[in-house]
N, C-alpha and C positions, 0 to 999 in steps of 0.2 A: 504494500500500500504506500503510493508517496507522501512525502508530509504535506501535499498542500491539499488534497483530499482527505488526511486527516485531520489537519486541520480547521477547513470544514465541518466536517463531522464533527467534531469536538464542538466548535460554535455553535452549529444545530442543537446538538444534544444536550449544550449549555441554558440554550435559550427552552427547549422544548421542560425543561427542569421547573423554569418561574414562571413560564406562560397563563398558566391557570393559579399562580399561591394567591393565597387571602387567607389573611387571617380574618377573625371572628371577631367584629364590633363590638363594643363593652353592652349593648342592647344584645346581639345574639347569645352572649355570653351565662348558661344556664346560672339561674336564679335562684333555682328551686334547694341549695346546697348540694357538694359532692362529695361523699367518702373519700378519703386518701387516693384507694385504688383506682376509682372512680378520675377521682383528679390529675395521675398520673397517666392515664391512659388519654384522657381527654386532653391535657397539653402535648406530648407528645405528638399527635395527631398533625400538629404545627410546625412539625419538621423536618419534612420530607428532604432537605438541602442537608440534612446536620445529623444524621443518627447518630451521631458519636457524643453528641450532647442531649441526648434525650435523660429526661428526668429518671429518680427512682424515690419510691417512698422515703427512703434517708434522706437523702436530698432535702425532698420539702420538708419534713423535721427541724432539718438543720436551719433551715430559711428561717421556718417559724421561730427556733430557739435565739438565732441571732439578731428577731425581730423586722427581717430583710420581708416579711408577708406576713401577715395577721392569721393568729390560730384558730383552727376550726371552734365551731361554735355548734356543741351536741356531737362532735365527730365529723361534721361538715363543714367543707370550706365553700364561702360564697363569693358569687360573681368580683366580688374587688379582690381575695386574693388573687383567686384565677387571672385574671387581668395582671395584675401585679407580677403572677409567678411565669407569666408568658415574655414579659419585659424583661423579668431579671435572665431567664434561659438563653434569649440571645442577647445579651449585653454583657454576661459572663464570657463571652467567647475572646471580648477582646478588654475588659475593665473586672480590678479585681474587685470584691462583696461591698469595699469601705467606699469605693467611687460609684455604686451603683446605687446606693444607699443617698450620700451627699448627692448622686442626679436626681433621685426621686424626691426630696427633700426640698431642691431647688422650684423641681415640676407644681411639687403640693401646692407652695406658697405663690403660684402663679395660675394653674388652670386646677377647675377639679378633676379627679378620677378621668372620669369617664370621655371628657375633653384631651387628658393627656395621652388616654392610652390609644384613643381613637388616632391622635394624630401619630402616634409612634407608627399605629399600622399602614397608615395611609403614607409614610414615610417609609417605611421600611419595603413596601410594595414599590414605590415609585423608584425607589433608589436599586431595589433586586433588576427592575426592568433597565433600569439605564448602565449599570454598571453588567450586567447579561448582556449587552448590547441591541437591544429590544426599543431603544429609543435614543436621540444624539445627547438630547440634555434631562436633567432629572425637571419634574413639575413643580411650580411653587406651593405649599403645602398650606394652608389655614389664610387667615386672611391679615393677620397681624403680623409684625415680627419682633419678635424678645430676641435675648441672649439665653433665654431655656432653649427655644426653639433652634436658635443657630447650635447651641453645645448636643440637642438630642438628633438635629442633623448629621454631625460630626459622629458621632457615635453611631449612628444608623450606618453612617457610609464604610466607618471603618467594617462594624460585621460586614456588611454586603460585600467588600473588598476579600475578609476572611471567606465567605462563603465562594467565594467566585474562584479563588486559589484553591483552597481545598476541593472543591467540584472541578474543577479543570485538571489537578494533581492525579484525582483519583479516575478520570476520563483516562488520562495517556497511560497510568499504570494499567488499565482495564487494553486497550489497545495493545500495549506492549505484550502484553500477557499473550490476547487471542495470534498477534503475531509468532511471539515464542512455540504455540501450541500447533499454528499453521506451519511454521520451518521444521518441527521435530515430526509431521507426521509425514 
């Protein structure tokens, strides 16, 4: 296979990765409380780009204990940690607990909830497309602009950056491989 048809391929396959992602609006975002298990399979569900960062019930323990997301209430966690515990999952990827903590901090004291996490999504979408090469520039996202907004842009881009290296790392490994497997037979 030459490199420029793999190439190719690789961009395709990059792009065919974000084409349909969406996260789930703090409005879709189940209301009714969710068990642990419950919870960890439902965020999970959000990250089909990043298995290797999918949650485990210690995980959200650990959040809870270090106060990083609010502890269930009767053994359920509701719609605001979920929300919460989907922000910290990709923002761990590239900030460690104490800076993700100080960004939420900043957020609280400026939009509520459900104003924050909506835009994180609507950012986080916009930025997968433009850095997947799906579009030339990223979209302006809300209607105002802060210094929250610029700092959770930055941090949107940096994931989206990780995720586009790791997805692209793990394409050419996946090629090199089916090659290896085509010359030995």
């Amino acid at each position: 296979m030459s490199i420029l048809i793999e190439n190719k391929e690789i961009k395709q396959a990059l792009v065919e990765k974000v084409k349909d992602f969406q996260l789930p609006r703090y409005e879709e975002i189940p209301d009714v409380g969710l068990y642990l298990d419950q919870v960890v399979r439902y965020v999970n569900r959000y990250f089909p780009l990043c298995s290797e960062n999918e949650i485990t019930p210690s995980m959200v323990s650990n959040y809870v204990k270090h106060k990083i997301i609010n502890g269930p209430k009767k053994k359920c966690y509701g719609k605001e940690s979920i929300a919460r515990l989907i922000f910290v999952c990709y923002m761990k990827m590239v900030s460690p607990l104490e800076d993700i903590r100080l960004m939420e901090e900043r957020q609280n004291n400026t939009y509520p909830l459900n104003i924050a996490y909506d835009y994180f999504c609507e950012e986080l979408e916009n930025m997968l497309q433009h850095v997947f090469g799906m579009k030339p520039e990223p979209d302006e996202v809300g209607k105002d602009h802060t210094l929250e907004k610029e700092l959770l842009r930055s941090a949107v881009l940096a994931v989206t950056h990780k995720l586009y290296l790791d997805n692209y790392f793990r394409l050419i490994r996946e090629y090199a491989a089916v090659e290896d497997e085509e010359s030995e037979v």
